[in-house]
Backbone as XML, in Angstrom:
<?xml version="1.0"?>
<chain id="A" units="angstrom">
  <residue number="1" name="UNK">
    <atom name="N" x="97.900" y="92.070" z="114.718"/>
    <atom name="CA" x="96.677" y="92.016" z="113.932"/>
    <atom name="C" x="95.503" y="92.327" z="114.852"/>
  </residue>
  <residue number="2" name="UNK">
    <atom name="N" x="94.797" y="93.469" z="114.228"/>
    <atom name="CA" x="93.305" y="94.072" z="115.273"/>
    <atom name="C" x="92.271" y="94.155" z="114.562"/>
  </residue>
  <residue number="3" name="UNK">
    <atom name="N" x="91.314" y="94.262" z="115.244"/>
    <atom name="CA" x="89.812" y="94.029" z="114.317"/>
    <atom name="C" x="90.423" y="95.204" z="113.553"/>
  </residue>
  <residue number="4" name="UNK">
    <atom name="N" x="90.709" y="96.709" z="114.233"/>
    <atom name="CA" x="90.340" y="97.961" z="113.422"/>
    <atom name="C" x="91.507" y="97.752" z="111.792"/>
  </residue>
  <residue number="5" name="UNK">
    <atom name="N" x="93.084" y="96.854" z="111.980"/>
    <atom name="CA" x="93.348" y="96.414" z="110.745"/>
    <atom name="C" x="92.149" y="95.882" z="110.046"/>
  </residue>
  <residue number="6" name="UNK">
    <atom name="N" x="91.522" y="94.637" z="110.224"/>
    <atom name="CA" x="90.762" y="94.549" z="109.371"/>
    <atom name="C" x="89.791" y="95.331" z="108.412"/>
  </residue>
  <residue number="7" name="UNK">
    <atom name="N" x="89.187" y="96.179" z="109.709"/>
    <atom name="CA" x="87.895" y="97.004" z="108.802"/>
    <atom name="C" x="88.721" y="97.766" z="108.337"/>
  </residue>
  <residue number="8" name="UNK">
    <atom name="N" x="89.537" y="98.340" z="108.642"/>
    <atom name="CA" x="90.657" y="99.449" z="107.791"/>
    <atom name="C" x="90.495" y="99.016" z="106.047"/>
  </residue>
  <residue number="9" name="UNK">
    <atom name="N" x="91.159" y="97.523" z="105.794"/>
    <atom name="CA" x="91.313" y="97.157" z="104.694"/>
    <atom name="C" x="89.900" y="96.728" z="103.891"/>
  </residue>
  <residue number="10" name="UNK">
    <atom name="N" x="89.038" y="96.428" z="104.725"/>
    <atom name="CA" x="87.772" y="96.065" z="104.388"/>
    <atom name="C" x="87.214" y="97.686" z="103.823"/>
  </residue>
  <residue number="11" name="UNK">
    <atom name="N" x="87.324" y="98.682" z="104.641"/>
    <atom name="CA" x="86.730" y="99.937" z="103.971"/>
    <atom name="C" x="87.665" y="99.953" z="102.473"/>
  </residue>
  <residue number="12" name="UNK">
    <atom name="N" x="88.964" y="100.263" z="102.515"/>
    <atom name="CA" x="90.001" y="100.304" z="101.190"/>
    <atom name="C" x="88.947" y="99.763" z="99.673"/>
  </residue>
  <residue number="13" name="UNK">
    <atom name="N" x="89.523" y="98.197" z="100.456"/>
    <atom name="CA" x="88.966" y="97.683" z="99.313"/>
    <atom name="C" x="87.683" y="97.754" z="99.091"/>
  </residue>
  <residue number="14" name="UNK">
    <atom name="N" x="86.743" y="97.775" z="99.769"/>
    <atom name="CA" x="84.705" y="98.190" z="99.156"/>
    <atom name="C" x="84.811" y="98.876" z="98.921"/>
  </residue>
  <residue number="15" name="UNK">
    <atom name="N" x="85.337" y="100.282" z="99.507"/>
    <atom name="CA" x="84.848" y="101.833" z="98.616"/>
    <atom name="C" x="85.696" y="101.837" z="97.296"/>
  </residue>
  <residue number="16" name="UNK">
    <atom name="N" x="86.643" y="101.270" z="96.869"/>
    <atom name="CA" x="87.167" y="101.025" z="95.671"/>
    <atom name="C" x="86.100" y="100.397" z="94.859"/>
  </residue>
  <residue number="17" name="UNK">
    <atom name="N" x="85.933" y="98.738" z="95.199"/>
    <atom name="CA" x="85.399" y="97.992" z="94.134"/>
    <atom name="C" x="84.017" y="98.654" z="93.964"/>
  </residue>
  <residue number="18" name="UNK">
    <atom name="N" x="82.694" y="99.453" z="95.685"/>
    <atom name="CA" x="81.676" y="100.012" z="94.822"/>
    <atom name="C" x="82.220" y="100.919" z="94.186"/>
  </residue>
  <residue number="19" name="UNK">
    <atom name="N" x="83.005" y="102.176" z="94.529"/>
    <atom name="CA" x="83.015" y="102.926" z="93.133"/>
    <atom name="C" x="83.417" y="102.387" z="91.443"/>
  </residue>
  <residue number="20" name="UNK">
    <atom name="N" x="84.179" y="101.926" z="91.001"/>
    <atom name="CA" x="84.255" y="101.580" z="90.337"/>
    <atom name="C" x="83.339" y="100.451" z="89.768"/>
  </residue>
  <residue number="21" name="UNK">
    <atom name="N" x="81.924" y="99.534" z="90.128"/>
    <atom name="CA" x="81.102" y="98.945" z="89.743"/>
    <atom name="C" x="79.759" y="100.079" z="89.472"/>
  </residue>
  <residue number="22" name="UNK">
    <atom name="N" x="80.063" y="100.869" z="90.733"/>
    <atom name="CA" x="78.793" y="101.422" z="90.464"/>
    <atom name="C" x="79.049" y="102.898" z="89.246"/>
  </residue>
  <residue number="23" name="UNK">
    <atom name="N" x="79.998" y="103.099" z="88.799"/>
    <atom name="CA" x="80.163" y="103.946" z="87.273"/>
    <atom name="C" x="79.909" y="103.131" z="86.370"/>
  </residue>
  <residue number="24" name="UNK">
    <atom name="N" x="80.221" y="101.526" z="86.679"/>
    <atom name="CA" x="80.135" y="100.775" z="85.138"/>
    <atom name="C" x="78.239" y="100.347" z="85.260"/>
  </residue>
  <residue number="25" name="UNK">
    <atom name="N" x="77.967" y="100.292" z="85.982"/>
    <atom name="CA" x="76.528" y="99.900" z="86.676"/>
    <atom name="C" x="75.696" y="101.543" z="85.972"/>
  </residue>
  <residue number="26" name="UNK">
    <atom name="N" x="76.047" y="102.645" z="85.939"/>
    <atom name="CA" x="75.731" y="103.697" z="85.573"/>
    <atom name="C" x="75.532" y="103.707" z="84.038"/>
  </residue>
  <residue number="27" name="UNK">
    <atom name="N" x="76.856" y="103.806" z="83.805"/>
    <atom name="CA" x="77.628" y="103.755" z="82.531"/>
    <atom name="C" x="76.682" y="102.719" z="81.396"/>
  </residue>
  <residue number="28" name="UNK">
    <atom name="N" x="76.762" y="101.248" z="81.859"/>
    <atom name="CA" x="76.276" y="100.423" z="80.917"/>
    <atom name="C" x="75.000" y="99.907" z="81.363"/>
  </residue>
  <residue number="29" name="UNK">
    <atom name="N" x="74.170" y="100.124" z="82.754"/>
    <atom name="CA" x="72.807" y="100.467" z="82.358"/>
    <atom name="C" x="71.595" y="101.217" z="82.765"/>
  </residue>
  <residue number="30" name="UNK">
    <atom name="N" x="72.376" y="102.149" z="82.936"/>
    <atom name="CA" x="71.526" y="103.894" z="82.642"/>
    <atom name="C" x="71.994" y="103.947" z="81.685"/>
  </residue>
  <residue number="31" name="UNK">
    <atom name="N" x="73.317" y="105.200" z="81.114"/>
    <atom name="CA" x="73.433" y="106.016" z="80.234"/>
    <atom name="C" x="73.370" y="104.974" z="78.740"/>
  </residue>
  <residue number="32" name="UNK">
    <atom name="N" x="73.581" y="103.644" z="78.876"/>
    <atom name="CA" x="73.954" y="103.288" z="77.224"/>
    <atom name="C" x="73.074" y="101.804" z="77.197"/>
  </residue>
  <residue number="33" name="UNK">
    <atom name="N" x="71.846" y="102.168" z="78.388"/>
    <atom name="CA" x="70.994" y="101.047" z="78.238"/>
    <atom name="C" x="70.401" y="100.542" z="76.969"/>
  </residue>
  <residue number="34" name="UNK">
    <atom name="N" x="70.078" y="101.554" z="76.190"/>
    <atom name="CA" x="69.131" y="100.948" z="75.019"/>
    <atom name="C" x="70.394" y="101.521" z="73.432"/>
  </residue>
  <residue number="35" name="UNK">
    <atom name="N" x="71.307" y="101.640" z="74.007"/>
    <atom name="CA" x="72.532" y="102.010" z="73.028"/>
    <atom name="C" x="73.063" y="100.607" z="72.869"/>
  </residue>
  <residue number="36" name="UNK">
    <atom name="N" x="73.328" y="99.430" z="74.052"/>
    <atom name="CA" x="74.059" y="98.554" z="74.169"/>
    <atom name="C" x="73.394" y="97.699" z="74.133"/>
  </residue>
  <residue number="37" name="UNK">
    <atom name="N" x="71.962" y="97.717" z="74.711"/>
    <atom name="CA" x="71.280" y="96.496" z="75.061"/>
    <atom name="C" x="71.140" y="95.345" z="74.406"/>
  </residue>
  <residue number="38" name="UNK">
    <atom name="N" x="70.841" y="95.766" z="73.043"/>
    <atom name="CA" x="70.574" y="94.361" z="72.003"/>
    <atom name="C" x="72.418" y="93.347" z="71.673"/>
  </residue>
  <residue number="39" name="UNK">
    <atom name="N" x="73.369" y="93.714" z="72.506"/>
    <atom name="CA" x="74.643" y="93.571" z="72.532"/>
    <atom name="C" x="74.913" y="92.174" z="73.663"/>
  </residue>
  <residue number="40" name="UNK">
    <atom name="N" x="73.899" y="92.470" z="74.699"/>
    <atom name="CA" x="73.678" y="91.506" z="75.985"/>
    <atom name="C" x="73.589" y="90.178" z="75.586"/>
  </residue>
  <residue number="41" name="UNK">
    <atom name="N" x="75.092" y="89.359" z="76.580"/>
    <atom name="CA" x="74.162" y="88.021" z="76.058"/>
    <atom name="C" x="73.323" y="87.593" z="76.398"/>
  </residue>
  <residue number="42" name="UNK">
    <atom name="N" x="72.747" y="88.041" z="77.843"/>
    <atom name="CA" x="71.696" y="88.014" z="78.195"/>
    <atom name="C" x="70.878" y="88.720" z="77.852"/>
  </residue>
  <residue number="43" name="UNK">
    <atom name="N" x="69.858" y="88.787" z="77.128"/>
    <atom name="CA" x="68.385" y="89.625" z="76.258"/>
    <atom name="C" x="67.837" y="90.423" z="77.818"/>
  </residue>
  <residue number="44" name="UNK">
    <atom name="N" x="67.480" y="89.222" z="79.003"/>
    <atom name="CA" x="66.584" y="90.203" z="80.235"/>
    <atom name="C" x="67.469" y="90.698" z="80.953"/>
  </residue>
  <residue number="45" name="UNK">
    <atom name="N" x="67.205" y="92.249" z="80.922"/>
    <atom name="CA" x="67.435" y="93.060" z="82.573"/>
    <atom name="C" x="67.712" y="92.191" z="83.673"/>
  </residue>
  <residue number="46" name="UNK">
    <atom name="N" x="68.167" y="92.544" z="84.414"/>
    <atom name="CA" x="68.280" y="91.934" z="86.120"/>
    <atom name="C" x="67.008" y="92.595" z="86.626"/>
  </residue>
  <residue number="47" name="UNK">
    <atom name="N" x="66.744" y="91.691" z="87.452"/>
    <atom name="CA" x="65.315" y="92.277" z="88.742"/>
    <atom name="C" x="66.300" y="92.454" z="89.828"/>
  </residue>
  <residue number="48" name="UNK">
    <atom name="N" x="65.718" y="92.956" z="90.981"/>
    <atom name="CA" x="65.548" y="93.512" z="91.943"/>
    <atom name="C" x="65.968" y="92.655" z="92.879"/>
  </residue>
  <residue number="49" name="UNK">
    <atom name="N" x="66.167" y="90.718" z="92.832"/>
    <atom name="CA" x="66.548" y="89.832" z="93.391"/>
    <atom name="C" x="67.454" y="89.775" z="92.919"/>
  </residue>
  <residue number="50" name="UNK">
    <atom name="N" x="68.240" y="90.002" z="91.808"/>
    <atom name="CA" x="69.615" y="89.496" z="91.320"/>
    <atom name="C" x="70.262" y="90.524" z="91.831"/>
  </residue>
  <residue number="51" name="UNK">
    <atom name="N" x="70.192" y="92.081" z="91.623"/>
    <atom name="CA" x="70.885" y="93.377" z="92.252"/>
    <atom name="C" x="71.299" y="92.983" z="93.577"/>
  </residue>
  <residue number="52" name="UNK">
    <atom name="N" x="70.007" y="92.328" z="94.352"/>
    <atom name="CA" x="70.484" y="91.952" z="95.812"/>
    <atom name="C" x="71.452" y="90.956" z="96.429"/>
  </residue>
  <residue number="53" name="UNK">
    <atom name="N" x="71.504" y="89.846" z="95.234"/>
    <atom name="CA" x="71.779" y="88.914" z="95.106"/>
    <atom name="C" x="73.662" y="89.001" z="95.093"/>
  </residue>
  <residue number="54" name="UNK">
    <atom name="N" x="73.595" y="89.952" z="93.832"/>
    <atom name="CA" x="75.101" y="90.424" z="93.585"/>
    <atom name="C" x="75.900" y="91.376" z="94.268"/>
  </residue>
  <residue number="55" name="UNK">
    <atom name="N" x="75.128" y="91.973" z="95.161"/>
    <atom name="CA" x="75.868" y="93.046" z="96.263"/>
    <atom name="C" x="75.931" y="92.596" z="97.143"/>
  </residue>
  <residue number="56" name="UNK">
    <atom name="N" x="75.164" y="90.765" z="98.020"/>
    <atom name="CA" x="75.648" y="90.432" z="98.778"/>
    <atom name="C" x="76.808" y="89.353" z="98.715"/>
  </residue>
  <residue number="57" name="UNK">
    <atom name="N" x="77.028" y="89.259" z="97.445"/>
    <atom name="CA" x="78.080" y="88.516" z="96.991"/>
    <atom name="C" x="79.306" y="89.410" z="96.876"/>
  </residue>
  <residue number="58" name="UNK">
    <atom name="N" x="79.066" y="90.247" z="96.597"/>
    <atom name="CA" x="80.319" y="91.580" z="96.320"/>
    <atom name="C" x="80.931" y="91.619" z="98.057"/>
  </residue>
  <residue number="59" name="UNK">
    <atom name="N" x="79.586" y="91.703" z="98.781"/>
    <atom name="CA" x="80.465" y="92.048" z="99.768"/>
    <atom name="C" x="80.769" y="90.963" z="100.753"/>
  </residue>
  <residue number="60" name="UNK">
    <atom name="N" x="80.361" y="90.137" z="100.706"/>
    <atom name="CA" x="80.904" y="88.640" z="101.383"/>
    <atom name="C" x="82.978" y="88.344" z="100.259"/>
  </residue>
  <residue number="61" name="UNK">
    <atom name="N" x="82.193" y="88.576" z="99.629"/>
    <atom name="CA" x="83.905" y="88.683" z="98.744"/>
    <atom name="C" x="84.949" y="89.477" z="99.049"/>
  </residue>
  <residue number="62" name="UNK">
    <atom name="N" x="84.298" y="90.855" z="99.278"/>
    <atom name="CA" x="85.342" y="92.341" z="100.445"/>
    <atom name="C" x="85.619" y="91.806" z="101.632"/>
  </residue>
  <residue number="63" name="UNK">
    <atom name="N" x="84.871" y="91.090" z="102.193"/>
    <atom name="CA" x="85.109" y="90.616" z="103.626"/>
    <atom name="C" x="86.348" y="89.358" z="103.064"/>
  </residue>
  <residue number="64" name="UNK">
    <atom name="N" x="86.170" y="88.647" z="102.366"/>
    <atom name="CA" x="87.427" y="87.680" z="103.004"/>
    <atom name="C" x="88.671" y="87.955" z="101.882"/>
  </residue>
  <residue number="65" name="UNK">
    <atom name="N" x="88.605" y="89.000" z="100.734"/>
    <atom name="CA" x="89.734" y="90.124" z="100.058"/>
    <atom name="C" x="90.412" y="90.933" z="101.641"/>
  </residue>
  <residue number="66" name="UNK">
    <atom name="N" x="89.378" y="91.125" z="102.562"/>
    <atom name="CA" x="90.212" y="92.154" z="103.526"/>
    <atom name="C" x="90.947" y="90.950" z="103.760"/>
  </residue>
  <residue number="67" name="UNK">
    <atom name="N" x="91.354" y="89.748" z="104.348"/>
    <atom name="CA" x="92.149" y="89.054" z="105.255"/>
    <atom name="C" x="93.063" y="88.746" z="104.332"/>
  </residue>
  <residue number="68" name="UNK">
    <atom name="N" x="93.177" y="88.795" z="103.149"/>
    <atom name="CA" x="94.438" y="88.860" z="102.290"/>
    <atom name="C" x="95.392" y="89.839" z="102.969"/>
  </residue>
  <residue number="69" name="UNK">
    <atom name="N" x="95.486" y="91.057" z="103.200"/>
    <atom name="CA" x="96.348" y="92.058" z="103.313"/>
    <atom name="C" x="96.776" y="91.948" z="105.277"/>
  </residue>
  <residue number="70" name="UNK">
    <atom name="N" x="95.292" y="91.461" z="106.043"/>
    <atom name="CA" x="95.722" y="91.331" z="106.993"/>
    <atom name="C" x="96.518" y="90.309" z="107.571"/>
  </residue>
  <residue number="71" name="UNK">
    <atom name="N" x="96.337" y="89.541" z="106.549"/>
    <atom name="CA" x="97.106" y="87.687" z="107.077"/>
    <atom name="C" x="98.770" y="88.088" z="106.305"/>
  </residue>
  <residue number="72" name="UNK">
    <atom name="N" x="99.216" y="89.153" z="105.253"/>
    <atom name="CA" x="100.213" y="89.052" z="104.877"/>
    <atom name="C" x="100.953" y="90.470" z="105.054"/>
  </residue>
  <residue number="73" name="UNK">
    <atom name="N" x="99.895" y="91.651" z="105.520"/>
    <atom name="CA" x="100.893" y="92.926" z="106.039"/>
    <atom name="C" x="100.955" y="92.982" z="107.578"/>
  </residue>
  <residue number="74" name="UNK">
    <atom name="N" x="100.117" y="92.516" z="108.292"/>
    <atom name="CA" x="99.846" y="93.187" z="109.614"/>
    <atom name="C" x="100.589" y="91.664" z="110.776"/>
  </residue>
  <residue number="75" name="UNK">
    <atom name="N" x="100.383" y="90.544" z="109.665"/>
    <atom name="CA" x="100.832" y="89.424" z="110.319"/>
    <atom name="C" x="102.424" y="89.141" z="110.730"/>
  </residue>
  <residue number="76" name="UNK">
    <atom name="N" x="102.566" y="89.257" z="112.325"/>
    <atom name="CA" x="103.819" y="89.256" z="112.854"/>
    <atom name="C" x="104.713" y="88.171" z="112.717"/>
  </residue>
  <residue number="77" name="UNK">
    <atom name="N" x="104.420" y="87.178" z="112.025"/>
    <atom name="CA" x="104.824" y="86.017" z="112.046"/>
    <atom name="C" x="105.082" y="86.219" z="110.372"/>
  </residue>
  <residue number="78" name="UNK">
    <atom name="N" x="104.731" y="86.926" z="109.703"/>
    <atom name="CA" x="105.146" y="87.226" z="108.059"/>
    <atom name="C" x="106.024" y="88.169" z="107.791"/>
  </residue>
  <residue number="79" name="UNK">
    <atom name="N" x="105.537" y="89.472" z="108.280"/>
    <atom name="CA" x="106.129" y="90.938" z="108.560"/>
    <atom name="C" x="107.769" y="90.639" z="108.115"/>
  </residue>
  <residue number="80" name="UNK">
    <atom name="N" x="108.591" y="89.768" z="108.782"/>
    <atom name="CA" x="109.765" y="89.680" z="108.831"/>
    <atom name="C" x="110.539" y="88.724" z="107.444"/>
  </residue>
  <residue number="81" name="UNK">
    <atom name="N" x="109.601" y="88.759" z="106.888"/>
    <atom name="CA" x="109.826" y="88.069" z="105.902"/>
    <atom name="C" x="109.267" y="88.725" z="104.419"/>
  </residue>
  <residue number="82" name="UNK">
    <atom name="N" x="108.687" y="89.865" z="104.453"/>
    <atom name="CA" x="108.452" y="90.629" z="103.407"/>
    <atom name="C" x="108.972" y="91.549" z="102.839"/>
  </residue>
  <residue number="83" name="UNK">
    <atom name="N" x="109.037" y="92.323" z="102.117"/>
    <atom name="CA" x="109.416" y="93.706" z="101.121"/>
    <atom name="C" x="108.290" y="94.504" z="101.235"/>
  </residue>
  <residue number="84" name="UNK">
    <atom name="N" x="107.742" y="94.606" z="102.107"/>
    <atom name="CA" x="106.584" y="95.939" z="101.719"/>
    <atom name="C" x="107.229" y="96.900" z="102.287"/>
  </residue>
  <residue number="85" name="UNK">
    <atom name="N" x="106.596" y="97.959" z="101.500"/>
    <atom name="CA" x="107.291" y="99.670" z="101.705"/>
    <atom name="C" x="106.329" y="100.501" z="101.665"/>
  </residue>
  <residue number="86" name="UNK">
    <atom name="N" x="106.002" y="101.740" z="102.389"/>
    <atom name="CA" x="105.331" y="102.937" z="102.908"/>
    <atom name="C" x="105.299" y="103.713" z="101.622"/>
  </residue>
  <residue number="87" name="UNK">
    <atom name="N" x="106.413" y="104.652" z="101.629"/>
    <atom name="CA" x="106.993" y="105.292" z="100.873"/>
    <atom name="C" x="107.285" y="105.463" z="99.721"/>
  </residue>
  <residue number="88" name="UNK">
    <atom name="N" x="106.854" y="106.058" z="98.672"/>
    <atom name="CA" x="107.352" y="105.716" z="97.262"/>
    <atom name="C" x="108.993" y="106.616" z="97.405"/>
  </residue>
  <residue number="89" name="UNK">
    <atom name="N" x="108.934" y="107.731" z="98.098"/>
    <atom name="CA" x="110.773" y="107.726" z="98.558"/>
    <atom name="C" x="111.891" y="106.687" z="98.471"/>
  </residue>
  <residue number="90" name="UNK">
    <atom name="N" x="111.126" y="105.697" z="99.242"/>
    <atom name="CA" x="112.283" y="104.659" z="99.479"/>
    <atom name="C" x="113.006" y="104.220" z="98.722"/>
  </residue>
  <residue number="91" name="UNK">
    <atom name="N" x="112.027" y="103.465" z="97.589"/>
    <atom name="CA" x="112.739" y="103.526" z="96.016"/>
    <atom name="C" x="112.638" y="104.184" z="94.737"/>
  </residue>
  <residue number="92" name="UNK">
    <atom name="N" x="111.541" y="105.633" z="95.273"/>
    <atom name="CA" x="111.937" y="106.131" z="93.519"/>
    <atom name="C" x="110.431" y="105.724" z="93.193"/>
  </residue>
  <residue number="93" name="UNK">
    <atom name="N" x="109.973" y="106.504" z="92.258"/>
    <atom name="CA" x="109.091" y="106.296" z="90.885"/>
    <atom name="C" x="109.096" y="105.635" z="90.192"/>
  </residue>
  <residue number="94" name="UNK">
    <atom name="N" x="110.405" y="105.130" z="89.476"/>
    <atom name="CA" x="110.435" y="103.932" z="88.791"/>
    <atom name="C" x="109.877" y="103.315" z="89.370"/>
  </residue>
  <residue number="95" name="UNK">
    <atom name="N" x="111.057" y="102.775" z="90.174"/>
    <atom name="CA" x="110.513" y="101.227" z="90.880"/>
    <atom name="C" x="108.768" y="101.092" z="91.317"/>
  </residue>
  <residue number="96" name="UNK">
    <atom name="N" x="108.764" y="102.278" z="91.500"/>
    <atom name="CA" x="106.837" y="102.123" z="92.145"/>
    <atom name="C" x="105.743" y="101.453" z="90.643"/>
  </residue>
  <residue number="97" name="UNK">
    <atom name="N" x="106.479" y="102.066" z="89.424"/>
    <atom name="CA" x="105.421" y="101.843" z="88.205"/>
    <atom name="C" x="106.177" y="100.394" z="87.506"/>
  </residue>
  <residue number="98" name="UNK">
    <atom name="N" x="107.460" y="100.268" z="87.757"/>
    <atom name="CA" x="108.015" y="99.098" z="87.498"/>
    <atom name="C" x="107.938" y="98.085" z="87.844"/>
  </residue>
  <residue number="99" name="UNK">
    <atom name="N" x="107.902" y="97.967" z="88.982"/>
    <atom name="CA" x="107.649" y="96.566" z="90.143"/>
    <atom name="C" x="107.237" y="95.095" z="89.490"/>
  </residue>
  <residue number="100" name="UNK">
    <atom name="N" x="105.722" y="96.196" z="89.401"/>
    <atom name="CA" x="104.628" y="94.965" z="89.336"/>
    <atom name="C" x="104.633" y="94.175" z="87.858"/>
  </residue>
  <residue number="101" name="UNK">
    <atom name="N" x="104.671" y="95.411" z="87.041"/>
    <atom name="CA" x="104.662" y="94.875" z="85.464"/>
    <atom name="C" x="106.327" y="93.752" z="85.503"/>
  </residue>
  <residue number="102" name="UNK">
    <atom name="N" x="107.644" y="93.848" z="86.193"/>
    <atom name="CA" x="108.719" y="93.484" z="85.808"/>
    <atom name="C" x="108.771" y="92.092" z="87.005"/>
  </residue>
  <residue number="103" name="UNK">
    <atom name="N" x="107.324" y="91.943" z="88.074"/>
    <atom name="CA" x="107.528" y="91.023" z="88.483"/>
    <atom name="C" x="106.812" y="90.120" z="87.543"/>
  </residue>
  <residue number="104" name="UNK">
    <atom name="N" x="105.919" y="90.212" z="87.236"/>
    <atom name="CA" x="104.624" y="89.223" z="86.494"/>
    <atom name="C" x="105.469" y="89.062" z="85.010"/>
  </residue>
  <residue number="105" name="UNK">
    <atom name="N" x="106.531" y="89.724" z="84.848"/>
    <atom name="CA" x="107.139" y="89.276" z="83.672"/>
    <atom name="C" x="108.006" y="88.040" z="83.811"/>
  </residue>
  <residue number="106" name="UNK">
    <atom name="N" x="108.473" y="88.326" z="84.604"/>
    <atom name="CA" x="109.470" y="87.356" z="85.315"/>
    <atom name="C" x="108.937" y="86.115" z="85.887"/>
  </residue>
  <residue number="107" name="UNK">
    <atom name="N" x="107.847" y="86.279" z="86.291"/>
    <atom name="CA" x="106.776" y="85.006" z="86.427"/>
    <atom name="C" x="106.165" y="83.958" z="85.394"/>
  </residue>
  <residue number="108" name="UNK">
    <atom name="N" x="106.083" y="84.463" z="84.485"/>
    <atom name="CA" x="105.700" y="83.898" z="83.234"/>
    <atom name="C" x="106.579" y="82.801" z="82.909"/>
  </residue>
  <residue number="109" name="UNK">
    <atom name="N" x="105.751" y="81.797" z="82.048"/>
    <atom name="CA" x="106.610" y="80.219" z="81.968"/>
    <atom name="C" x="108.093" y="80.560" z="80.993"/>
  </residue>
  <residue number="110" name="UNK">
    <atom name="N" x="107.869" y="81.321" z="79.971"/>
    <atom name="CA" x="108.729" y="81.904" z="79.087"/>
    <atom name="C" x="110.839" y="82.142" z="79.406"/>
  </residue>
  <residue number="111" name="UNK">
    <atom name="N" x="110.310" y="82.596" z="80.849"/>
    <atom name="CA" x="111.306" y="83.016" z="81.968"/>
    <atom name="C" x="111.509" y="82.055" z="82.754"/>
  </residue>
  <residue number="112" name="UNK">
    <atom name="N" x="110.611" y="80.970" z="83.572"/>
    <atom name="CA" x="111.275" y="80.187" z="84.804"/>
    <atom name="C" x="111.287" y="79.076" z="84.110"/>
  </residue>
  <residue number="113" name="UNK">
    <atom name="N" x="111.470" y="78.731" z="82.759"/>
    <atom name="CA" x="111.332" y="77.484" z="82.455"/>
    <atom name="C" x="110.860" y="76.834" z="82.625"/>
  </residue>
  <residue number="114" name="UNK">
    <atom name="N" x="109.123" y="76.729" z="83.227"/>
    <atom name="CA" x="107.858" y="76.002" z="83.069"/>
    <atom name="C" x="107.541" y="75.922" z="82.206"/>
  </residue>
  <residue number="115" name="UNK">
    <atom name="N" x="106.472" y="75.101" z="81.937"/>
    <atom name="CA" x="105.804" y="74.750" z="80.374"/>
    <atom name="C" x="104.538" y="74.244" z="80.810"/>
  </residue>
  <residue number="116" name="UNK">
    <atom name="N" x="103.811" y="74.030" z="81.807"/>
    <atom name="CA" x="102.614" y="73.865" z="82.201"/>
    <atom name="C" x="102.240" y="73.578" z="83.531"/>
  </residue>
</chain>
């Protein structure tokens, strides 16, 4: 585990979450501001302190989202104990679009016989 892992995952994940905030930030208030507005449950706009407010929250949040991936991919003391894979080769297409939906199924109380 090295600083440059970290910022590695720290860039990943911010240039993801801003792009994708800042189209919906576009999207719902530039282009469909006064299309949507009376829709808000909040009636006032944001000022200029809340914008600031919420991007330093966004990114205090990227910063400790990066140590997720570094505390469980890069960590030598975990490494040996995981399934992560490079390659969508390794297993196929399926498995790459299957995985996730057929793990979280399998997780569900329905399946392990939890009930709360």
């Amino acid at each position: 585990m090295h600083w440059n892992d970290y910022f590695f995952f720290v860039e990943k994940i911010g240039s993801r979450y801003f792009i994708v905030a800042a189209i919906a930030f576009v999207l719902f208030y530039v282009v469909m501001k006064t299309a949507i507005g009376h829709k808000k449950i909040q009636a006032r706009f944001p000022g200029k302190n809340d914008y600031a407010r919420e991007i330093s929250y966004s990114i205090c949040t990227i910063a400790i989202f990066g140590l997720v991936p570094l505390l469980l991919i890069k960590n030598p003391l975990v490494v040996p104990h995981t399934l992560y894979y490079k390659n969508i080769s390794d297993y196929g297409w399926f498995y790459f679009f299957a995985a996730f939906p057929l793990c979280s199924l399998f997780m569900t109380p329905i399946f392990t016989g939890r009930t709360g």
